[in-house]
C-alpha positions in Angstrom: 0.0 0.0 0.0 2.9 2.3 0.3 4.4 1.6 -2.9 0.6 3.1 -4.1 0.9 6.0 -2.2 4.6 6.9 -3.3 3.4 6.8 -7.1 0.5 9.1 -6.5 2.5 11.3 -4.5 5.5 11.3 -7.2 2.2 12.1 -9.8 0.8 14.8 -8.7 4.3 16.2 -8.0 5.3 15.5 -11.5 1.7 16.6 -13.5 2.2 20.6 -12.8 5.7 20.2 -13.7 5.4 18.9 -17.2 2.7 21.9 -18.1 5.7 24.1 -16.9 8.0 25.2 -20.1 9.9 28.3 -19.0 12.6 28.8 -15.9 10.6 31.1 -14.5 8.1 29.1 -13.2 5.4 30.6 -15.7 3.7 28.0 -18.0 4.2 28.1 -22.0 0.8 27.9 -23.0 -0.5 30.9 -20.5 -2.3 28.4 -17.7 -2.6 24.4 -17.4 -4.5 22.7 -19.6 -7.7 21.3 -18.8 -6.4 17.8 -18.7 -3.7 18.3 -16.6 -5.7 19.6 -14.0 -7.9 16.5 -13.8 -5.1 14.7 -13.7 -4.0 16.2 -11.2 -7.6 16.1 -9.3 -8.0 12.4 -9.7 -5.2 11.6 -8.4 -5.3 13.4 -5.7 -8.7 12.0 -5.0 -7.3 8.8 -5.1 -4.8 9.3 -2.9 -7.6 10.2 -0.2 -10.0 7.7 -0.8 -6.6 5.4 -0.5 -5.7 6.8 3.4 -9.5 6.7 4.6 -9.7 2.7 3.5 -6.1 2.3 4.6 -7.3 4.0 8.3 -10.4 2.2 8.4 -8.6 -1.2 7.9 -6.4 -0.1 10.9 -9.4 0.9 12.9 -11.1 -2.0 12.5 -8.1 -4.6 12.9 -7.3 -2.9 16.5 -11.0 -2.6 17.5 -10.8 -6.4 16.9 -7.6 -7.3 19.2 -8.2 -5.0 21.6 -10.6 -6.2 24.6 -10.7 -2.3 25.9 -13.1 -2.1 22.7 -15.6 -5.5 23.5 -14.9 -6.9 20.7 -12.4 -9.9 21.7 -13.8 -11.0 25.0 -18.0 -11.5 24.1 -19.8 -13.1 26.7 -23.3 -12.6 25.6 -24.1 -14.0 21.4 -27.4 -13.5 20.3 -28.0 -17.0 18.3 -31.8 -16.1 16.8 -34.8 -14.2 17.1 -38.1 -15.1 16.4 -41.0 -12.3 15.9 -44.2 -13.3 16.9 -45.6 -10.3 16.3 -45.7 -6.3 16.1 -42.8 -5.8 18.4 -43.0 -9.3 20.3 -40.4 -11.9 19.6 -38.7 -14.9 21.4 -35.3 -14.2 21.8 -32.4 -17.4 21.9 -29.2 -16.0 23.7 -26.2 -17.6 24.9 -24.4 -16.2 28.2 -20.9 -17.7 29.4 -22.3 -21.3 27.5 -25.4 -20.7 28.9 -28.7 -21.0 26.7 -31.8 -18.6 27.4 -34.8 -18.5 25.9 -36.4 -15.2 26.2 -39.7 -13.6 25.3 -39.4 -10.2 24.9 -42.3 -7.1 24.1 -42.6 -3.5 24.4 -41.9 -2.9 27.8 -40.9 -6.4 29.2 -38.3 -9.2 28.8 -38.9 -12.6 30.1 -37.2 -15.6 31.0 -39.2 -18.3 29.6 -36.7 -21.2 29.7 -32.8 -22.0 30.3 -31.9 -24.6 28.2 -29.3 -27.5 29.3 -29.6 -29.4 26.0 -26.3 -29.0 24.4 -26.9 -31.6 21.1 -30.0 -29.1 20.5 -28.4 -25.9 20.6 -25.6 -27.0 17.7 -28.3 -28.7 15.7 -29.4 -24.7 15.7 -26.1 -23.1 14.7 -25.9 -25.3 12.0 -26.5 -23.6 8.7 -27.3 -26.8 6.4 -29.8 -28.4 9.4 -33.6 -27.0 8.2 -34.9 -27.9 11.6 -37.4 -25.2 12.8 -37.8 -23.3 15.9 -40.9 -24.9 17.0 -39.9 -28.1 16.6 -36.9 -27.5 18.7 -38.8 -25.7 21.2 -41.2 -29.2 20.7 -38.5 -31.6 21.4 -36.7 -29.0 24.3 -40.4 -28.8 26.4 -40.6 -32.7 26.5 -38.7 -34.2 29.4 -36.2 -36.9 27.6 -37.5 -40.7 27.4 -35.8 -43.1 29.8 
């Protein structure tokens, strides 16, 4: 990324100095042309656009690696929410490896269950698995067969 940034820089150093004929510092055809001045724009725009992506790509690597931010050390993962209607839903949350099954409305969250069932819970996260939330909520409310 630096090598980019030493090009542009050398390019928009070098653009105003080619429209530049005399040692005097004045240019031979009275002002810089049109295209030159483009040039010279788009480059520089390039070179900006380049230092905000190459900041952001900083930013977002230390927000990452640095626990001071939140982002390394999560301790609550929202696994899926389930609208049941205008703003109700059943909430399925996951706190230190703990499951939670939450219902949760306008003004109130409640715990409706804390699930125990580990082999369950993965059957969830699993993308290719088409089981559906009631019937997991079906199997989870029946106590196991002996």
């Amino acid at each position: 990324m630096t090598l980019v940034a030493v090009l542009c820089t050398l390019a928009l150093t070098a653009v105003p100095a080619v429209a530049v004929a005399g040692g005097d510092g004045l240019p031979a055809s009275g002002g810089i042309s049109m295209f030159t001045s483009f040039l010279q724009m788009a480059l520089a725009l390039l070179v900006v656009v380049g230092l905000i992506l190459l900041i952001y790509y900083g930013a977002t690597r230390l927000m990452k690696t640095v626990p001071a931010f939140g982002q390394a050390g999560r301790l609550i993962r929202l696994l899926e929410i389930r609208p049941l209607g205008p703003r109700k839903s059943l909430v399925l949350v996951e706190v230190e490896g703990e499951y939670l099954l939450l219902a949760v409305s306008d003004n109130q969250i409640t715990l409706i269950k804390q699930i125990t069932m580990l082999e369950e819970i993965e059957v969830l996260e699993d993308k290719g698995s088409h089981s559906s939330f009631l019937s997991f909520l079906g199997r989870s409310a029946t106590p196991p067969q002996p």
